[in-house]
N, CA, C and O atoms as a Maestro MAE file, in Angstrom:
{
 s_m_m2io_version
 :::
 2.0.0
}

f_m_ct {
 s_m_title
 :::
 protein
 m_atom[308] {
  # First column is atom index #
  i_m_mmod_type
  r_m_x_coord
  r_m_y_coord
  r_m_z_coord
  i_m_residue_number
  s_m_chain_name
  s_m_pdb_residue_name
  s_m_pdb_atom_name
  i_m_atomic_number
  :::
  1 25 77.353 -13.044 -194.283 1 A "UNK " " N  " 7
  2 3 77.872 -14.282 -193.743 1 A "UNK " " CA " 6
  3 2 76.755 -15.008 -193.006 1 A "UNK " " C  " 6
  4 15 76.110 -14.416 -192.141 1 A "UNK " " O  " 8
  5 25 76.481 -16.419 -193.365 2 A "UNK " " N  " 7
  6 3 75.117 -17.093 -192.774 2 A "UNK " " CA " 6
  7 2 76.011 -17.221 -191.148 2 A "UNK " " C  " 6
  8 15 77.157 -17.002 -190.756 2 A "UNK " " O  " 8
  9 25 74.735 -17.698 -190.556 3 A "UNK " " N  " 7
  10 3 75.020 -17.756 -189.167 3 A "UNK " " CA " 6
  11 2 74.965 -19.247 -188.614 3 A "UNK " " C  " 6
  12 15 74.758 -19.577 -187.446 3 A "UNK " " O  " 8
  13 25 75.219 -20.171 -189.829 4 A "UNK " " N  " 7
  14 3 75.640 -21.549 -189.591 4 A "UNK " " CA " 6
  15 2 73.793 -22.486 -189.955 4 A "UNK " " C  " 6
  16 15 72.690 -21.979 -190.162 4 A "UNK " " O  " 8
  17 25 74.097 -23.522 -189.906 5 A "UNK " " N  " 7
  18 3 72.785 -23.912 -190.303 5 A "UNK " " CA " 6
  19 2 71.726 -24.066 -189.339 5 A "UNK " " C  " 6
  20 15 70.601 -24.212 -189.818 5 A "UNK " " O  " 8
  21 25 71.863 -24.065 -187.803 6 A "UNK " " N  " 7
  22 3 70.869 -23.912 -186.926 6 A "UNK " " CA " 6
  23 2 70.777 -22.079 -186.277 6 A "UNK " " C  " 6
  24 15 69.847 -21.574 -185.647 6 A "UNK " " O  " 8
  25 25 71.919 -21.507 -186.658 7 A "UNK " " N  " 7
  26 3 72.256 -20.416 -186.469 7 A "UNK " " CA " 6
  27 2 72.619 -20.211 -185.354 7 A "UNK " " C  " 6
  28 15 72.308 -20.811 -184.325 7 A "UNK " " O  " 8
  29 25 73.579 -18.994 -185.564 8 A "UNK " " N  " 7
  30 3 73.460 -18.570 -183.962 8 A "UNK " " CA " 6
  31 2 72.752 -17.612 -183.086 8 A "UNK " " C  " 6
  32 15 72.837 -16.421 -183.385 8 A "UNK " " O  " 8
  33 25 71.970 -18.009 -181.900 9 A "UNK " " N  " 7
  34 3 70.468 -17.427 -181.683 9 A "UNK " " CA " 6
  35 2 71.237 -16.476 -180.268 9 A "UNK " " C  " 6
  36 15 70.514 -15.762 -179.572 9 A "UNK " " O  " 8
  37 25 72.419 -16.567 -180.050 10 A "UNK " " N  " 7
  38 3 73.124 -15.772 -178.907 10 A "UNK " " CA " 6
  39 2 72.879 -14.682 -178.950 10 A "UNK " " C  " 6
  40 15 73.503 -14.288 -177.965 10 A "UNK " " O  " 8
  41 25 72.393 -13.789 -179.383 11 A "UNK " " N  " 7
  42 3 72.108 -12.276 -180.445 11 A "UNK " " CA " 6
  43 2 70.560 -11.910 -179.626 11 A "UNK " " C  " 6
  44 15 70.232 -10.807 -179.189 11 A "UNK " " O  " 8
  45 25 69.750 -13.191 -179.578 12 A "UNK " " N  " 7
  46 3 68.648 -12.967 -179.442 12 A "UNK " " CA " 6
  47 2 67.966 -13.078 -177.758 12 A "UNK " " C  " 6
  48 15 66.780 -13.011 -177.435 12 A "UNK " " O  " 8
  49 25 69.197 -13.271 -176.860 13 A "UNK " " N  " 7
  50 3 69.045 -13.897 -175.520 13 A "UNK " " CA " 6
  51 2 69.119 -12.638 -174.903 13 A "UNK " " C  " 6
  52 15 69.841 -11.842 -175.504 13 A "UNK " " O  " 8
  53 25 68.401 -12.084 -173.528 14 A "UNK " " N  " 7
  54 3 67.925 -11.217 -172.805 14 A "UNK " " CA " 6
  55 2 69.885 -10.474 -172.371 14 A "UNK " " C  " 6
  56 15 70.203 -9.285 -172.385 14 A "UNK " " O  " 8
  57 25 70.543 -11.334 -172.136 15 A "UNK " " N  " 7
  58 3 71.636 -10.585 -171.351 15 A "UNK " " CA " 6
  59 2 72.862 -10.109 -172.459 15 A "UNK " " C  " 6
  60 15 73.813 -9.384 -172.167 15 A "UNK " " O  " 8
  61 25 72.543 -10.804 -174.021 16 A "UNK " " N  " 7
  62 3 73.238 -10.316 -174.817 16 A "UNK " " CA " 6
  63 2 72.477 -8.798 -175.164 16 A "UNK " " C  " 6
  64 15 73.201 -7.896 -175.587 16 A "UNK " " O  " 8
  65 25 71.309 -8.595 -175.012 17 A "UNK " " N  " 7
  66 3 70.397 -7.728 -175.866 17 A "UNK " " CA " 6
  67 2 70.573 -6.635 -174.742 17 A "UNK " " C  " 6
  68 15 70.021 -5.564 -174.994 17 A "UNK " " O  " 8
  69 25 71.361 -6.742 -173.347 18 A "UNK " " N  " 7
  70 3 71.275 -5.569 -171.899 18 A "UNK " " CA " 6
  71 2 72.343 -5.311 -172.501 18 A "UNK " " C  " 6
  72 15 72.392 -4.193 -173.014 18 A "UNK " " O  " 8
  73 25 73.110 -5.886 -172.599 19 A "UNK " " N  " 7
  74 3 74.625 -5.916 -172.909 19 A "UNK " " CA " 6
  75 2 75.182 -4.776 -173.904 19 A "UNK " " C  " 6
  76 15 76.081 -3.945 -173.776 19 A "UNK " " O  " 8
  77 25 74.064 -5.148 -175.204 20 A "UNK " " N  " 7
  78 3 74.177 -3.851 -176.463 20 A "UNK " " CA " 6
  79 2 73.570 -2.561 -175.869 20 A "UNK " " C  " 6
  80 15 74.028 -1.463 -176.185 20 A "UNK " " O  " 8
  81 25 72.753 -2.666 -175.187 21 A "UNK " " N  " 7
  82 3 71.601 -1.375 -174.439 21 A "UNK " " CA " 6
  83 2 72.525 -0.517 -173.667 21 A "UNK " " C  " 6
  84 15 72.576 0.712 -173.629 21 A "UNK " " O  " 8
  85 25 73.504 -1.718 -172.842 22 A "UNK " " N  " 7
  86 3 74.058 -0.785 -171.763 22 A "UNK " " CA " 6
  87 2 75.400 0.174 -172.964 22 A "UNK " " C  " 6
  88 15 75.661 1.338 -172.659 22 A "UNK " " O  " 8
  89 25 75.976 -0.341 -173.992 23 A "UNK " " N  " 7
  90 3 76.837 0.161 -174.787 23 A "UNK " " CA " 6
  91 2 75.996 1.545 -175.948 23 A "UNK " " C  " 6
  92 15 76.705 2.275 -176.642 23 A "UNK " " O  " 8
  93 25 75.081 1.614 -175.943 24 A "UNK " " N  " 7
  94 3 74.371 2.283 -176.445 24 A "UNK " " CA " 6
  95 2 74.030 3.499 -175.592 24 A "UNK " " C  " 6
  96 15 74.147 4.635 -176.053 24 A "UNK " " O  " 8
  97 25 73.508 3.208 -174.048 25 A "UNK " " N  " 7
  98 3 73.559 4.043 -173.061 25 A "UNK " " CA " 6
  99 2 74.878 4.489 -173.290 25 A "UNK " " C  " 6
  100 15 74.912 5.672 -173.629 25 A "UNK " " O  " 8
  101 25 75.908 3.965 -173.220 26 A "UNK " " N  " 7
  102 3 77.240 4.733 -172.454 26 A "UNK " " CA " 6
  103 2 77.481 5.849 -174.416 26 A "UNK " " C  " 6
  104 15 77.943 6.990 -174.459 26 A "UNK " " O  " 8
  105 25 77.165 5.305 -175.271 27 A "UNK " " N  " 7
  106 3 77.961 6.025 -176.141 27 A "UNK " " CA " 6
  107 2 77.003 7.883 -176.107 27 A "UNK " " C  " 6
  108 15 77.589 8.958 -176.239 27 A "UNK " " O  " 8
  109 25 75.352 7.686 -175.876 28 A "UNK " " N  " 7
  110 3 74.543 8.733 -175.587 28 A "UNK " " CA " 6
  111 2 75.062 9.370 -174.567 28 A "UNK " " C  " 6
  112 15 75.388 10.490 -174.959 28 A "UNK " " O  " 8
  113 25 75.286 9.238 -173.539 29 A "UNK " " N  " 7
  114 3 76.283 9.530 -172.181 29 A "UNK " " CA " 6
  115 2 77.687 10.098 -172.723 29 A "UNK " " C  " 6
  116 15 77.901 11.193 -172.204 29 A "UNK " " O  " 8
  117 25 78.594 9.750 -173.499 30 A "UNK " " N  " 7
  118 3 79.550 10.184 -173.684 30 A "UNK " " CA " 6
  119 2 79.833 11.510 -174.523 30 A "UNK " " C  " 6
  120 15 80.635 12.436 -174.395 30 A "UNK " " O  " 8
  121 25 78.820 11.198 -175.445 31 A "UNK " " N  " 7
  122 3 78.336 12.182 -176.343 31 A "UNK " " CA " 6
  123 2 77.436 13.463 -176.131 31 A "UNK " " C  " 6
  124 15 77.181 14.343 -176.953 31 A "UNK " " O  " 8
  125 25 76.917 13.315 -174.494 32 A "UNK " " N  " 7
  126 3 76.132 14.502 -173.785 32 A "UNK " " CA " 6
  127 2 75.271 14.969 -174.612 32 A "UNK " " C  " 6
  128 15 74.970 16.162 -174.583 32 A "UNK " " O  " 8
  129 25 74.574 13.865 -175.737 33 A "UNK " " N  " 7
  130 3 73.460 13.942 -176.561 33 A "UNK " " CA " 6
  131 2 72.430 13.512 -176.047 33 A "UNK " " C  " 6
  132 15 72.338 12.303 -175.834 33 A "UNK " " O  " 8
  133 25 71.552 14.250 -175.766 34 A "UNK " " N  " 7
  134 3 69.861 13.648 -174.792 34 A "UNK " " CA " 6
  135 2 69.468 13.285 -176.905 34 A "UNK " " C  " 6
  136 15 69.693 13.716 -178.036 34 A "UNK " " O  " 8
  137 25 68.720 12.134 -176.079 35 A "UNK " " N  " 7
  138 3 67.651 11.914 -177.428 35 A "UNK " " CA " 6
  139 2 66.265 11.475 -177.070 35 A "UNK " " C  " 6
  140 15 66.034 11.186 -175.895 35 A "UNK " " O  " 8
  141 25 65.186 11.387 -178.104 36 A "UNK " " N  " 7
  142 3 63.955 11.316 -178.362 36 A "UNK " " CA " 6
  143 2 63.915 10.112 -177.412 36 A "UNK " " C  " 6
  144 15 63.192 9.914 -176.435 36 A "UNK " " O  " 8
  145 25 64.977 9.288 -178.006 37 A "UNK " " N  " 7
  146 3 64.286 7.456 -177.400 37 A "UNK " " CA " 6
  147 2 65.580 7.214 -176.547 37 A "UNK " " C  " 6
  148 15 66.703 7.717 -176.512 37 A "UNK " " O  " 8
  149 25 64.898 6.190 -175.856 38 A "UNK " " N  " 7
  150 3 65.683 5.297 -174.499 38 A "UNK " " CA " 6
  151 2 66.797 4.446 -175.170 38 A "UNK " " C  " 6
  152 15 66.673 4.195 -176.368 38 A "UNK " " O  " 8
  153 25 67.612 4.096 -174.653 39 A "UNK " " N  " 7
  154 3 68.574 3.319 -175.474 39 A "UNK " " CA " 6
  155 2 68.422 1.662 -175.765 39 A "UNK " " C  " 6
  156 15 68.877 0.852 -176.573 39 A "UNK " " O  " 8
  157 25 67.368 1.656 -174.440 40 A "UNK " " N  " 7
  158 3 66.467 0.201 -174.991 40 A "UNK " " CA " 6
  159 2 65.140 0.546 -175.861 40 A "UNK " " C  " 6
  160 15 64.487 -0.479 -176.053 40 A "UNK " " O  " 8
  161 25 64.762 1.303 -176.239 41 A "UNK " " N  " 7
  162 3 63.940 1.569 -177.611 41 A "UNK " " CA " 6
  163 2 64.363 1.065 -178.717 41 A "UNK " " C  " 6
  164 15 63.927 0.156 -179.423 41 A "UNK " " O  " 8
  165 25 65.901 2.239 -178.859 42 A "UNK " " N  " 7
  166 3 66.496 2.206 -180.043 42 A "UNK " " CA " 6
  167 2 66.896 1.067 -180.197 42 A "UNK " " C  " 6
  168 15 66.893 0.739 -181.384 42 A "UNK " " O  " 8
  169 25 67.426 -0.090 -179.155 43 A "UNK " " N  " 7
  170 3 67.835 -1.933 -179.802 43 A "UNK " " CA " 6
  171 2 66.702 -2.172 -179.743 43 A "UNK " " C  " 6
  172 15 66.610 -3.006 -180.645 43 A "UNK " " O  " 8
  173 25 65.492 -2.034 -179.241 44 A "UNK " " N  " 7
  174 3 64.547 -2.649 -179.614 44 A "UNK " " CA " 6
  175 2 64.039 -2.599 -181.028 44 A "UNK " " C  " 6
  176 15 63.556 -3.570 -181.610 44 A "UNK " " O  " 8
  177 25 64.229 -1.000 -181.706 45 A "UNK " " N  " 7
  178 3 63.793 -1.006 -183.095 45 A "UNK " " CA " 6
  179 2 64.878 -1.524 -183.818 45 A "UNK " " C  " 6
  180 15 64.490 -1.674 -184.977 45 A "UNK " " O  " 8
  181 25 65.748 -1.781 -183.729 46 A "UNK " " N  " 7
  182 3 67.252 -2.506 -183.924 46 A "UNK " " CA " 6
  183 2 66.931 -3.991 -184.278 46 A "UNK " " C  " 6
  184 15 66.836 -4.515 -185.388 46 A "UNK " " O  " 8
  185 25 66.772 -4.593 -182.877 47 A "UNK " " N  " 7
  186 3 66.277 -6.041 -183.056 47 A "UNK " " CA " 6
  187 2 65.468 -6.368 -183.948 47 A "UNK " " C  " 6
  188 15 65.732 -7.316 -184.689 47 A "UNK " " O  " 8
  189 25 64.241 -5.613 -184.077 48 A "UNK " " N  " 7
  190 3 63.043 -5.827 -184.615 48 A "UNK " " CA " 6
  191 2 63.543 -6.034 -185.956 48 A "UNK " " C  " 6
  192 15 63.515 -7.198 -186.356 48 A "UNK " " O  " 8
  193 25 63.953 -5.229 -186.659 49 A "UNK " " N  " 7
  194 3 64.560 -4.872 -187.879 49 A "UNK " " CA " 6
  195 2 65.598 -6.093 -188.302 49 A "UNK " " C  " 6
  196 15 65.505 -6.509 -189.456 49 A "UNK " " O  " 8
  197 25 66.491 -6.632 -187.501 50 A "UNK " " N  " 7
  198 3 67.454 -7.442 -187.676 50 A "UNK " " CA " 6
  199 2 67.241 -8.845 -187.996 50 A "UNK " " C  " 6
  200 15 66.964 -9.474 -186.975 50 A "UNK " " O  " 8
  201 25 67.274 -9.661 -189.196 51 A "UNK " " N  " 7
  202 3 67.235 -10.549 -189.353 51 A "UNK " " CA " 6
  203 2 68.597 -11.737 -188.937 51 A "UNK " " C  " 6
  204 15 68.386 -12.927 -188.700 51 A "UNK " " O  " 8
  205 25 69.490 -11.313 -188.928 52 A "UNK " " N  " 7
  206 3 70.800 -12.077 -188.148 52 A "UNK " " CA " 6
  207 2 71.710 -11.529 -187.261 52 A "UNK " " C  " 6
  208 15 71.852 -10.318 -187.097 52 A "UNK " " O  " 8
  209 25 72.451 -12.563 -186.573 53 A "UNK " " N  " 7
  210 3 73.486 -11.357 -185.872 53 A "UNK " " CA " 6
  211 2 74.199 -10.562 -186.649 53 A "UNK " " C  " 6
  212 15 74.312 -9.359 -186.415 53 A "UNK " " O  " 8
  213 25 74.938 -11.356 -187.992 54 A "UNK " " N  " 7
  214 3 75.809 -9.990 -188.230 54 A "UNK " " CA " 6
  215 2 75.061 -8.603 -188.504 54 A "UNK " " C  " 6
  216 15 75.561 -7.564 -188.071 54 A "UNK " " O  " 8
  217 25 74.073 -8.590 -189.096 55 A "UNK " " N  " 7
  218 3 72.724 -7.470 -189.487 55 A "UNK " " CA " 6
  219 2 72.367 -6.623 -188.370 55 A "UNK " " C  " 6
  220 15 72.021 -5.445 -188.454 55 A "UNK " " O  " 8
  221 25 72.500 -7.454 -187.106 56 A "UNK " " N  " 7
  222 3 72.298 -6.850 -185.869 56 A "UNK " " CA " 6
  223 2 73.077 -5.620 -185.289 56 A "UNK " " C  " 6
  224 15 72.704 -4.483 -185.001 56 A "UNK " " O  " 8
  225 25 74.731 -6.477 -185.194 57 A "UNK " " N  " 7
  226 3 75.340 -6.199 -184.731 57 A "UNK " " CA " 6
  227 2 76.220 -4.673 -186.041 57 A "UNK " " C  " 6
  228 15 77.125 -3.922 -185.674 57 A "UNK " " O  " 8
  229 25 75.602 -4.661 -187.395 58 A "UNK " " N  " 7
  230 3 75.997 -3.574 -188.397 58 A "UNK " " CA " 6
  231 2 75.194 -2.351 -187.753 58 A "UNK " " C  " 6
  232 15 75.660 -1.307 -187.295 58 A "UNK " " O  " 8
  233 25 73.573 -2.852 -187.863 59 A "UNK " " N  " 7
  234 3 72.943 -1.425 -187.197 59 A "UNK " " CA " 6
  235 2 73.233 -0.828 -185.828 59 A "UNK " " C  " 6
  236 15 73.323 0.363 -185.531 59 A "UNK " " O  " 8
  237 25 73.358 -1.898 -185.058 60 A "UNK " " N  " 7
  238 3 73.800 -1.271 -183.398 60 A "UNK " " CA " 6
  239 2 75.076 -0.194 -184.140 60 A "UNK " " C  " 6
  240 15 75.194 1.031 -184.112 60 A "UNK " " O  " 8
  241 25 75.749 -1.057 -184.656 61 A "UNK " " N  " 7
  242 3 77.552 -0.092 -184.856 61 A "UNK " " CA " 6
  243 2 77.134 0.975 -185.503 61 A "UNK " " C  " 6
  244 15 77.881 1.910 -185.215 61 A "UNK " " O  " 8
  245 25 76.087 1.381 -186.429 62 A "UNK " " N  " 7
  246 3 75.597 2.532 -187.324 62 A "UNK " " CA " 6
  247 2 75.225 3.371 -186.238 62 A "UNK " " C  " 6
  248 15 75.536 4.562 -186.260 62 A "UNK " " O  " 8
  249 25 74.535 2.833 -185.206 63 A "UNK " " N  " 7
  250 3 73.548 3.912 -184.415 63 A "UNK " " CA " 6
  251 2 74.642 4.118 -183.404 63 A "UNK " " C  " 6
  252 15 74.582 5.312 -183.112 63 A "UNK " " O  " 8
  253 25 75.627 3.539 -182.716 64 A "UNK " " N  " 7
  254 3 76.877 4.375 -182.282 64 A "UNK " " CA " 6
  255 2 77.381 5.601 -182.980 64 A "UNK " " C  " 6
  256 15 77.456 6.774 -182.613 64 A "UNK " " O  " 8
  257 25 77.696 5.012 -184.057 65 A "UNK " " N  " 7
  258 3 78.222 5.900 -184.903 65 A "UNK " " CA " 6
  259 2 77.472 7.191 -185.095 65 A "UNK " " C  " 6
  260 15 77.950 8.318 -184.969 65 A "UNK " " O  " 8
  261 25 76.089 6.842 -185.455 66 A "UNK " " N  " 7
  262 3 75.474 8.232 -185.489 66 A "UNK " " CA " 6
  263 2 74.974 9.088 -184.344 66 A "UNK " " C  " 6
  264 15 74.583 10.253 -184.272 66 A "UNK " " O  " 8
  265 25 75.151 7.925 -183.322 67 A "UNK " " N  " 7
  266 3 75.184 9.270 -182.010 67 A "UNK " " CA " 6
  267 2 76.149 10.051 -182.177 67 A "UNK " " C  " 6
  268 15 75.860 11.231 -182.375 67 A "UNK " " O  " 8
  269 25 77.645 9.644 -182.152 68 A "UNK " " N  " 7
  270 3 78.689 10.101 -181.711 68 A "UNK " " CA " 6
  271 2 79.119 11.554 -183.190 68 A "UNK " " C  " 6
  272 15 79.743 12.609 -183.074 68 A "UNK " " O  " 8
  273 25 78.551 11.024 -184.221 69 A "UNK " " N  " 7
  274 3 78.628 11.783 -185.191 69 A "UNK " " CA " 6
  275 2 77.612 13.445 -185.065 69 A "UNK " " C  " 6
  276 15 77.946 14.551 -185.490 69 A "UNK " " O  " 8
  277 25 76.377 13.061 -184.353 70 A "UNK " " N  " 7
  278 3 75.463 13.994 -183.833 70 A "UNK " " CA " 6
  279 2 76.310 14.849 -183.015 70 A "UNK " " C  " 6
  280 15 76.321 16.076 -183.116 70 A "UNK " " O  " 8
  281 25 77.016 14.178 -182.208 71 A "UNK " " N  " 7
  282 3 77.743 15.144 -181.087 71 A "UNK " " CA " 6
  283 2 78.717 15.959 -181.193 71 A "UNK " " C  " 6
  284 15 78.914 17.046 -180.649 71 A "UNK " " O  " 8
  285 25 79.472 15.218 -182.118 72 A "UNK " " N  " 7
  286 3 80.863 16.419 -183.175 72 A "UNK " " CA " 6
  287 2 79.517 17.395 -183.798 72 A "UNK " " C  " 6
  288 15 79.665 18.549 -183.395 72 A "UNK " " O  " 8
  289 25 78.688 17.296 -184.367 73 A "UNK " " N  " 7
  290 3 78.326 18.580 -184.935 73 A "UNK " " CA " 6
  291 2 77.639 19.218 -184.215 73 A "UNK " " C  " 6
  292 15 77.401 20.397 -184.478 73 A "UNK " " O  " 8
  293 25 77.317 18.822 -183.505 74 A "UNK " " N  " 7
  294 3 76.900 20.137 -182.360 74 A "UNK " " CA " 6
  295 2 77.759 21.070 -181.490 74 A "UNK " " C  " 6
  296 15 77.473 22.204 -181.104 74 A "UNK " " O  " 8
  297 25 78.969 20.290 -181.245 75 A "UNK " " N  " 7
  298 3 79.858 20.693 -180.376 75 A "UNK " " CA " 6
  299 2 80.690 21.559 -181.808 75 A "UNK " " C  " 6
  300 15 81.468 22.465 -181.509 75 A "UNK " " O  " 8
  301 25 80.495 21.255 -183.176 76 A "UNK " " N  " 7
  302 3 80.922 22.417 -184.365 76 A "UNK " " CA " 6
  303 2 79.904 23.733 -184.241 76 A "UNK " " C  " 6
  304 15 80.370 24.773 -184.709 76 A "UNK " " O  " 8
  305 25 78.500 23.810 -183.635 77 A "UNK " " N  " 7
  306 3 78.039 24.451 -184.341 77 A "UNK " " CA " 6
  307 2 78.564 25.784 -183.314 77 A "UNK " " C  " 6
  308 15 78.303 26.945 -183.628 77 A "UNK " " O  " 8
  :::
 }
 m_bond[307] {
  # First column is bond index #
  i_m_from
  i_m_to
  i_m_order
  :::
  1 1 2 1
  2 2 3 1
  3 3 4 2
  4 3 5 1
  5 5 6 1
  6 6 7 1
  7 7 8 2
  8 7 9 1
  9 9 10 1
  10 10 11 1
  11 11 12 2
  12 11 13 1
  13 13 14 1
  14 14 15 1
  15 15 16 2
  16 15 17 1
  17 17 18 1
  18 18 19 1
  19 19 20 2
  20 19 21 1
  21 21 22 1
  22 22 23 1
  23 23 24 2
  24 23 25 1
  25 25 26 1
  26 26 27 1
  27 27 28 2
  28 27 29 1
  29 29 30 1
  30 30 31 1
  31 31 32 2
  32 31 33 1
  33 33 34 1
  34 34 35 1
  35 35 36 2
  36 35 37 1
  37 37 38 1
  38 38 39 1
  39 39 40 2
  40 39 41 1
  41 41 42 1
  42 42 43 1
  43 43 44 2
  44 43 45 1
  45 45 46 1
  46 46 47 1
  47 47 48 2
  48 47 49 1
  49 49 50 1
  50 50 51 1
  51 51 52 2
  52 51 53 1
  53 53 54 1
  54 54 55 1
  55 55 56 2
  56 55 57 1
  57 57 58 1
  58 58 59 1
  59 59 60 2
  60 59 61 1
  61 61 62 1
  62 62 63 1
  63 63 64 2
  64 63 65 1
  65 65 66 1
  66 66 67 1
  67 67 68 2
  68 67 69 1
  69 69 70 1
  70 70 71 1
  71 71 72 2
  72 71 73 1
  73 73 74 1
  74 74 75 1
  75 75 76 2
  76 75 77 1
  77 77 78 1
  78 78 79 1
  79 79 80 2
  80 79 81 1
  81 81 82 1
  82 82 83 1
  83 83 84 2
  84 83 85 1
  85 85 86 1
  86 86 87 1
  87 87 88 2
  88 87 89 1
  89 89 90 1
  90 90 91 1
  91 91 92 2
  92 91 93 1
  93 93 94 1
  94 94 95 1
  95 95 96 2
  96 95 97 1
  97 97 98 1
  98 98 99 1
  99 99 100 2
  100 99 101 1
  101 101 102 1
  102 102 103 1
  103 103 104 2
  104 103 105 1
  105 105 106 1
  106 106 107 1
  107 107 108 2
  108 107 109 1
  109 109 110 1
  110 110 111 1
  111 111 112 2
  112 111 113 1
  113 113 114 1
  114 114 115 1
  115 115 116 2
  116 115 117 1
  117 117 118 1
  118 118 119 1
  119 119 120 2
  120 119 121 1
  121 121 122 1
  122 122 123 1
  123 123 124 2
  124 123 125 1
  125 125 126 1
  126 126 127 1
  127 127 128 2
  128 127 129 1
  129 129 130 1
  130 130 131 1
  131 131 132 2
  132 131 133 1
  133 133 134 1
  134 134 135 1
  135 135 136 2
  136 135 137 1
  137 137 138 1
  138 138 139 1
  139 139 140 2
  140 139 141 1
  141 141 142 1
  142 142 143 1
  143 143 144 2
  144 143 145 1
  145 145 146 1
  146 146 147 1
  147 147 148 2
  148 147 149 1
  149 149 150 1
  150 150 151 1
  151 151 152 2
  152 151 153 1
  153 153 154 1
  154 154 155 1
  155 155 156 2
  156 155 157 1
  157 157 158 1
  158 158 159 1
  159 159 160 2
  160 159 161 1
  161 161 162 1
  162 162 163 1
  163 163 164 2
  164 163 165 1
  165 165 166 1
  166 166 167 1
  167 167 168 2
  168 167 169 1
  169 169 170 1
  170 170 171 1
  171 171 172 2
  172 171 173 1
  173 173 174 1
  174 174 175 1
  175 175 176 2
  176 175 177 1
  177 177 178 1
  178 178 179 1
  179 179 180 2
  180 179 181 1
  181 181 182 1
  182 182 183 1
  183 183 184 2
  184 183 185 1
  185 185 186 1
  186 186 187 1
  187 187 188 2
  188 187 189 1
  189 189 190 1
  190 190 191 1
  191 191 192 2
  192 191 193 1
  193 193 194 1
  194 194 195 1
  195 195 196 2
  196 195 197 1
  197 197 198 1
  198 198 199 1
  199 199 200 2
  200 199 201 1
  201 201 202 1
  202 202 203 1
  203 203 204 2
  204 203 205 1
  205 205 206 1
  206 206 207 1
  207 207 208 2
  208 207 209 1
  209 209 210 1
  210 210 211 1
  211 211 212 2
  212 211 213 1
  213 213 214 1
  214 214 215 1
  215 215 216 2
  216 215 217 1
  217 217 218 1
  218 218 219 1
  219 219 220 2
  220 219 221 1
  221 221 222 1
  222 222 223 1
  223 223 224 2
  224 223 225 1
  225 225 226 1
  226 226 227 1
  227 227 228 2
  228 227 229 1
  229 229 230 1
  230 230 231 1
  231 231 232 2
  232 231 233 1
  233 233 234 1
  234 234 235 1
  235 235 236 2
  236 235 237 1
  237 237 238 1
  238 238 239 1
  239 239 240 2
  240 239 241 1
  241 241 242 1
  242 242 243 1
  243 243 244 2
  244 243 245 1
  245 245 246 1
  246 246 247 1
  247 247 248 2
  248 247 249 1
  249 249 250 1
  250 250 251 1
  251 251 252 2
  252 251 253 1
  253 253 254 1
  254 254 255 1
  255 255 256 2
  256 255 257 1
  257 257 258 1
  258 258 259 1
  259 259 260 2
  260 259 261 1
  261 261 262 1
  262 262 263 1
  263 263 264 2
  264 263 265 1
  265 265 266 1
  266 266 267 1
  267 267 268 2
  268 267 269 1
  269 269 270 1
  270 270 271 1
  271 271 272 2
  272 271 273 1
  273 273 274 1
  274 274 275 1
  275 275 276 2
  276 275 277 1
  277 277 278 1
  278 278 279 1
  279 279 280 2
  280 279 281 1
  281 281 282 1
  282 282 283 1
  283 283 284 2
  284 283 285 1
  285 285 286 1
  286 286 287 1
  287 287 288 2
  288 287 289 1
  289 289 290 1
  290 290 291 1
  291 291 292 2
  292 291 293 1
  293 293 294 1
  294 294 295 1
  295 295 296 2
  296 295 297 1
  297 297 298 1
  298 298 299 1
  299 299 300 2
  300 299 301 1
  301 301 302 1
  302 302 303 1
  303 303 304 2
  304 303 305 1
  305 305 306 1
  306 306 307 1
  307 307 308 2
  :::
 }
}
């Protein structure tokens, strides 16, 4: 889905980008999964990678997901 013809650049502003960090913190936190990188790393390699918001906002939801998926299998093993 385009992001309109000037786009929307809300995605790319400092308090939207704390905003995903701090939700990223809390899902590592919930999941009592320590990891390699900071949770502003990981949107940072996020951002970097992301050419639009919706693109943005797919990988942030992937890398929730795969924390929380990390943490069921550990708590299986």
């Amino acid at each position: 889905m385009a992001d309109g013809v000037q786009g929307d650049q809300s995605w790319r502003t400092q308090p939207f980008r704390q905003n995903v960090q701090s939700k990223i913190e809390e899902a590592i936190r919930q999941a009592a999964n320590p990891t390699f990188k900071t949770a502003a790393e990981m949107e940072n390699h996020v951002f970097q990678k992301a050419r639009s918001k919706d693109e943005y906002l797919s990988y942030v939801a992937r890398l929730i997901i795969h924390v929380r998926e990390m943490s069921r299998r550990r708590a299986e093993e």
